[in-house]
Structure formats: C-alpha cells, structure tokens
C-alpha positions as CSV (number, residue, x, y, z in Angstrom):
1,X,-0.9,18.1,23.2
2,X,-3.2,17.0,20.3
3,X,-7.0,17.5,20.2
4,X,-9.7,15.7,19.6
5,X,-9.8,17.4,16.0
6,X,-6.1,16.0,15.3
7,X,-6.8,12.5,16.5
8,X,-9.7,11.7,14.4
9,X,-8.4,13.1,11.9
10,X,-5.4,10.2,11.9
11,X,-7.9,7.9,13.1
12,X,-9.9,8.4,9.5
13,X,-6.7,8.1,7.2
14,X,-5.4,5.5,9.3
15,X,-8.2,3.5,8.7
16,X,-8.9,4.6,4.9
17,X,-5.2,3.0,4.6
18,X,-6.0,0.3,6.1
19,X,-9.2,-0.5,3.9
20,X,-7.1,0.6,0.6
21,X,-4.6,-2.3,1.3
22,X,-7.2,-4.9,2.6
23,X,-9.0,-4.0,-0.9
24,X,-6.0,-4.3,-2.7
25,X,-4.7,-7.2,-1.0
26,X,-8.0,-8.7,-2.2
27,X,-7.2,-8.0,-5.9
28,X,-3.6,-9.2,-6.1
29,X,-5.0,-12.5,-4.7
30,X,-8.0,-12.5,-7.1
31,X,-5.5,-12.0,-9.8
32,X,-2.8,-14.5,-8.6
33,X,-5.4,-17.6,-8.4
34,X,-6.7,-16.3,-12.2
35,X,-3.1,-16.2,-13.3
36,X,-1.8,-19.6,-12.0
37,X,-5.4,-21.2,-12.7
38,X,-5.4,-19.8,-16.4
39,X,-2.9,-22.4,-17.9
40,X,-4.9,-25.9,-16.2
41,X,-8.0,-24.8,-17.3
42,X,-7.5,-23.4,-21.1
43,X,-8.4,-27.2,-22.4
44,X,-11.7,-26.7,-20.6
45,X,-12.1,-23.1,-22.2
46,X,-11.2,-24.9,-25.8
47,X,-13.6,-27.1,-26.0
48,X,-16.6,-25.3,-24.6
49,X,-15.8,-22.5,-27.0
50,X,-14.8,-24.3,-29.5
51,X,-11.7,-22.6,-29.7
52,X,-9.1,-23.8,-32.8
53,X,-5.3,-24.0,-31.3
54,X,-4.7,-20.5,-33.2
55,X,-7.1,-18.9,-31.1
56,X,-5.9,-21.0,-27.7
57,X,-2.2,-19.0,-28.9
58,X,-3.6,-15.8,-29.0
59,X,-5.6,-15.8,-26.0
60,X,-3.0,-17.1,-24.2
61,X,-0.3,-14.7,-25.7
62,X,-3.0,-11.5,-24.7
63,X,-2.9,-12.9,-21.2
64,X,0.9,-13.0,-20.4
65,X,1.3,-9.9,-23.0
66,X,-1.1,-7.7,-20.7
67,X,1.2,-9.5,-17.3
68,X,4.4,-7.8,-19.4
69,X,2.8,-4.8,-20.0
70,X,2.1,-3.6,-16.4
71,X,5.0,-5.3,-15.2
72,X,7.3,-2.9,-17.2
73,X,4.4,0.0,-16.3
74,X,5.8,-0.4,-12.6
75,X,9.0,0.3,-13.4
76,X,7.9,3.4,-14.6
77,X,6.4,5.0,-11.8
78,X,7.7,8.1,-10.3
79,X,7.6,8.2,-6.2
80,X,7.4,11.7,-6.1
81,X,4.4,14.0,-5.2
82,X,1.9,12.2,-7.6
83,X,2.4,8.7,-6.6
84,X,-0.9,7.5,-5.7
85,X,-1.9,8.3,-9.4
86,X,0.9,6.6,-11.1
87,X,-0.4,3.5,-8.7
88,X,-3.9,3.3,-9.4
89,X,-3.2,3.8,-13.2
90,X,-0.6,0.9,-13.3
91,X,-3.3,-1.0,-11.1
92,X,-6.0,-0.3,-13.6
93,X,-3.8,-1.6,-16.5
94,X,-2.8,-4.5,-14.7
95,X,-6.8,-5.4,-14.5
96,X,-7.9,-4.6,-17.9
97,X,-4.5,-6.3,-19.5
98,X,-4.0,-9.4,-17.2
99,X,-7.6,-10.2,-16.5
C-alpha cells in the first residue's frame, strides 16, 4: 500500500513531465512555423536590410546548415543513464543553429 509520501511524490514528476513536454511541444512548433516561414519571407528581409543576393546565400545557407547540424547531433545521442543531458544539449543546438 503506498503513502501519502509516495503518491505526491509521482504526482510532482508526473506533472514536471508533463510541463517539460507542453514547453517543448511549444518550441518545436515555434521552430516549425520559423522554418517553413523563413523561405516566403527572405524577399521582405532583402530589401529592408538591404541585403545583396550574396548575403540572401549565406543567411540562408547558415539557416539550413544549423537544421543539418542538430539533425545529425540526434543521431548521436546515447539512451543510456545520461539521456536527458544529451537531449537538452541537442535542443540547445538546435535553437542557437536553426533560429
């Protein structure tokens, strides 16, 4: 029979989990509508920064290189004991290359 110890105890990481995958559900759709968005509005991006072709190419080529990047970073992660920190590493790439 469990106690009342036990039970909130599953309560709380039951419901940290459950906040962890609302948050991250949140980014991956944050980052979806910037990744699908990013090609229909780089015209609008050239001309308010003025932004030559050559630089249009390499901002583009940045964005889908940082997609590539944690893409292949996933496929590197180890499900063993310390799989939560390969996770929020890849995640944190993922951010800081893709966005």
């Amino acid at each position: 029979m469990e106690n009342a110890g036990t039970k909130h105890t599953k309560m709380f990481e039951s419901t940290k989990t459950m906040i962890g995958g609302f948050v991250m559900l949140i980014i991956i759709i944050a980052m979806g509508i910037g990744r699908f968005s990013y090609t229909s509005i780089l015209p609008l991006m050239q001309s308010q920064a003025h932004l030559s072709v050559t630089e249009s190419r390499y901002l583009a080529g940045s964005n889908n290189f940082g997609y590539l990047i944690s893409a292949f970073g996933a496929g590197f992660i180890t499900w063993e004991t310390r799989r939560s920190y390969h996770l929020r590493i890849q995640l944190l790439l993922c951010i800081i290359f893709g966005a």
